[in-house]
C-alpha positions in Angstrom: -35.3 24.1 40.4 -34.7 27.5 38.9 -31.7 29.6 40.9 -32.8 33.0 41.9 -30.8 35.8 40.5 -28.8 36.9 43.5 -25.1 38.3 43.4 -22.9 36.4 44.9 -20.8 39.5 46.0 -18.7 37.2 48.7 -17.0 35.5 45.9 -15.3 38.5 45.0 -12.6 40.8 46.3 -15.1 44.0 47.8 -18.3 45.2 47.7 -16.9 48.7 45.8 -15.2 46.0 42.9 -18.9 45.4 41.5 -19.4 46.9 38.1 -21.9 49.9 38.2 -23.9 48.8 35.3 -27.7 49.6 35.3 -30.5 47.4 33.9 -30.5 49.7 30.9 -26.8 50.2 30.0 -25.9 46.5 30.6 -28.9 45.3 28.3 -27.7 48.2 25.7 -23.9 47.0 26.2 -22.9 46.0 22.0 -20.7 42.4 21.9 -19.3 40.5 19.4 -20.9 37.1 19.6 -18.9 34.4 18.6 -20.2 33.6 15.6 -18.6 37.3 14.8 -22.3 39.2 14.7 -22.4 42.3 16.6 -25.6 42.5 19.1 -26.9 44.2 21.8 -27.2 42.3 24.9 -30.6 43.5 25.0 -31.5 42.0 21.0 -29.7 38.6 21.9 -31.5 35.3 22.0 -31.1 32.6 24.0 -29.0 30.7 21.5 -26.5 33.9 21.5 -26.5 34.3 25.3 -26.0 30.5 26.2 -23.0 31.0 23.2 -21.4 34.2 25.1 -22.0 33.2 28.7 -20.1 29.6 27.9 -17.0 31.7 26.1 -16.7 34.7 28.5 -17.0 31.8 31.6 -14.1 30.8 30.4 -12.0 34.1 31.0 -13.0 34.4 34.3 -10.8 34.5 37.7 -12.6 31.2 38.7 -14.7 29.8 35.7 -15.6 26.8 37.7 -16.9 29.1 40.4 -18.6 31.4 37.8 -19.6 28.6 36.0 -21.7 27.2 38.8 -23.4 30.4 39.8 -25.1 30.6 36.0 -25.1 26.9 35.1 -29.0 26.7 36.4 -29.9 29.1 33.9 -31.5 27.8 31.0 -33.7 30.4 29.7 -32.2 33.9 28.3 -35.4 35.2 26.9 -36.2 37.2 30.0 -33.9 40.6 30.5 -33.3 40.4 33.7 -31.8 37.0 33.4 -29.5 38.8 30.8 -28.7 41.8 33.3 -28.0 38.9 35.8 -25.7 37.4 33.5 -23.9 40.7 32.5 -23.1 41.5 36.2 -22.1 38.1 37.5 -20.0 37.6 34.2 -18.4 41.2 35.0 -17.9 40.8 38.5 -16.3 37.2 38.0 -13.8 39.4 36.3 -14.7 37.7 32.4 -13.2 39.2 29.1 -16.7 41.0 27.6 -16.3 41.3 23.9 -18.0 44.6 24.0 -17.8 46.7 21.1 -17.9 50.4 22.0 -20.3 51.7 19.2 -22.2 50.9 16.5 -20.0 54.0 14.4 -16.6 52.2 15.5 -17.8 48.7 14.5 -18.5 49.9 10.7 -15.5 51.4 10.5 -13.5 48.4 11.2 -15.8 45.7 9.6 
């Protein structure tokens, strides 16, 4: 059975701690996968989300906790599956490797 993408906001320390992101910025938001490739969220597949969701899990407050609210997900392909992902990652408090702009990554790569 497929989980429904629902925040689970009472895991968390207050309703006003949840990250603002929209549909648009969070699937625009640029992270270094890590294989090292720079992507938008948006242009990942599901081989690069199941590959950030397992390492950023690991940086959260309670991975086990965010662990088990995304472990039913097994398909990436859809976007709001990734904007799902993106809020429940942020609001578990995980390290995003987001890179700020495409200009900035150049510059240092």
């Amino acid at each position: 059975m497929k989980k429904t993408a629902t925040l689970d906001q009472e895991a968390y320390s207050s309703r006003s701690a949840a990250p603002s992101y929209s549909y648009s910025q969070a699937l625009d938001l640029l992270v270094r996968l890590p294989c090292g490739e720079v992507k938008t969220i948006r242009s990942c597949s599901s081989t690069d989300m199941r590959a950030l969701v397992s390492t950023c899990v690991l940086t959260a407050r309670d991975p086990k906790r965010c662990e088990s609210n995304l472990e039913d997900i097994d398909d990436y392909q859809d976007t709001l599956t990734k904007w799902f992902c993106v809020l429940e990652m942020r609001l578990a408090g995980c390290s995003l490797p987001i890179v700020k702009t495409w200009q900035e990554e150049v510059k240092s790569g």
